[in-house]
C-alpha positions, 0 to 999 in steps of 0.5 A: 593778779596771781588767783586769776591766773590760777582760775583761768587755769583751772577753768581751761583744765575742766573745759579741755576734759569736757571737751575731751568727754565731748570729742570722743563721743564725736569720735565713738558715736559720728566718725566710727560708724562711718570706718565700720563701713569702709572696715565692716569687721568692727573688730579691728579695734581689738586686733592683736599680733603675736610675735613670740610669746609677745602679743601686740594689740595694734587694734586698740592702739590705732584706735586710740591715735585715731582718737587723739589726732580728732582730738588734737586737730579740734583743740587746735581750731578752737586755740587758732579761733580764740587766739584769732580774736586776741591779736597782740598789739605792739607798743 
């Protein structure tokens, strides 16, 4: 019963970085364009801060959060959907 584990396991890694593939596109291609309209400089993605002889990128990390959160909150929904459907029976 092990290797099925196993290969559930690995069929859910090569889903989840497809499905990582797929979301940053959503998050590239769909939901960027419509920030660029509310930030019509687009280069706030490679936005910088000096402090010292230091130089934040804030840009590109707020960039990056912003896709982690879509992507975080789509993994959530299909875990709460197939989770749903598995409803645990008590004996």
């Amino acid at each position: 019963m092990k290797e099925y584990k196993v290969a559930g396991l690995a069929v859910a890694f090569i889903m989840g970085v497809a499905t990582t593939a797929l979301v940053k596109s959503l998050v590239d291609n769909i939901i960027m364009p419509f920030v660029a309209v509310l930030l019509p400089d687009g280069s706030w993605q490679e936005a910088t801060a000096q402090i010292g002889p230091a130089i934040i990128g804030w840009g590109p990390f707020l960039a990056e959060l912003i896709n982690f959160l879509i992507i975080a909150l789509v993994v959530f929904m299909i875990a709460k959907l197939v989770l749903k459907e598995q409803k645990v029976t008590k004996k």
